[in-house]
C-alpha angles and dihedrals in degrees: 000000000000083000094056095046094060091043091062089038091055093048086056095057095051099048086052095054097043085057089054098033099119086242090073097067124061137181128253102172123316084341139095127214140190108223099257085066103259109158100238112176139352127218139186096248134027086231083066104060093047086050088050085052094049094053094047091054087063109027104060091273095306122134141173132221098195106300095358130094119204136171116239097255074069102250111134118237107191138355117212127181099255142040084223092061096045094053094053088053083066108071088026095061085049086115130100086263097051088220125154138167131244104191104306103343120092108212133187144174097310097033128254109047100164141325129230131190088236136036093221077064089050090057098040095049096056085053097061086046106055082040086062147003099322092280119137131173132240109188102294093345120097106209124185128221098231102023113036131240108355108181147359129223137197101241123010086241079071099049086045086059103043094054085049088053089047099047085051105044110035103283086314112139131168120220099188104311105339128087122226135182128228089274089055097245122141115260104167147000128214130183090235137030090240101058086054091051085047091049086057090050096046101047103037091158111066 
C-alpha cells in the first residue's frame, strides 16, 4: 500500500512539472501559450515573447517583461524598478534556491526571504548560501534560506564560522560548546567547544 502511495505521488509530481517545463509553452504573436492552448502572458512585441522563451528555457523557467519577473505558468514573482535589474535576477537566481537580491533584500520563490542593511550583504549572503545548506550571515544572525533566522551568535566571526562548519559536516554547526542543525535546533552538548568541534569532525555522515 505505501508502495503504491509513492508511486502515485511520484506520477503527480511529474505531471506537475511536464505542465511548467519551458517546452510546453510557445509563442503566436506577442503571446505565449501553454500547449493546451492557455493564453499566459501578453507582451508589447512579438520579439518579446520569443526573447521571454528563450530566458525561461535557461533560467529554470523564469522570465522578465521589462521590470517584471514571472515564472513561466505566468504568475509574477516579483516587480524592480528597472528591466535592467530584472534581467540581472535572472542569471543571479540560477541557483537550487532560485534567490536573488533586489538591492538589499534577498527574494525567493514565495517573496521576502531576508533583508539586509546593504545590498553587498545581500550578495554575499546568497553566496554563502548556494556554497552550503541555504544558510547565509547577517552580521551575528544565522538565517536559513527556508526556515528564517536560525541562530544568534555572539559576534558575526562566529556566524562566519558556523556556516563554514554546516556547509562541511551536513548542516552541522558549534556555537561554543553546543552542537546545532541547520534548523537550529540542538543536537548535542558537550562540556567544551572543542568536543563539539571534534564531534563535527568524527561523525561526518549524519
Amino acid at each position: 500500500m505505501k508502495k503504491l502511495v509513492l508511486l502515485i505521488l511520484a506520477s503527480l509530481s511529474l505531471t506537475a512539472f511536464a505542465q511548467h517545463r519551458p517546452a510546453a509553452y510557445t509563442c503566436r504573436g506577442s503571446d505565449l501559450l501553454a500547449n493546451n492552448g492557455r493564453l499566459v502572458h501578453s507582451f508589447s512585441f512579438s520579439s518579446d515573447c520569443q526573447e521571454a522563451l528563450s530566458q525561461s528555457r535557461q533560467y529554470r523557467g523564469r522570465f522578465c517583461d521589462r521590470s517584471e519577473l514571472y515564472r513561466i505558468s505566468g504568475e509574477l514573482l516579483h516587480r524592480f524598478s528597472f528591466s535592467s535589474d530584472c534581467k540581472e535576477s535572472l542569471s543571479q537566481s540560477n541557483n537550487r534556491y532560485g534567490i536573488f537580491c533586489d538591492n538589499s533584500n534577498m527574494i525567493g520563490d514565495y517573496g521576502l526571504v531576508h533583508r539586509f542593511n546593504f545590498s553587498s550583504d545581500c550578495d554575499k549572503g546568497i553566496r554563502q548560501a548556494i556554497s552550503g545548506p541555504g544558510l547565509f550571515c547577517d552580521s551575528s544572525a544565522m538565517v536559513s534560506v527556508l526556515d528564517g533566522q536560525v541562530h544568534n551568535f555572539r559576534f558575526s566571526s562566529d556566524c562566519e564560522n558556523g556556516v563554514r562548519q554546516a556547509s562541511q559536516f551536513r548542516g552541522r554547526f558549534c556555537d561554543g560548546s553546543i552542537m546545532y542543525n541547520r534548523r537550529g535546533q540542538v543536537t548535542g552538548n558537550f562540556r567544551y567547544s572543542q568536543e563539539c568541534e571534534n564531534a563535527l569532525r568524527r561523525n561526518t555522515e549524519w
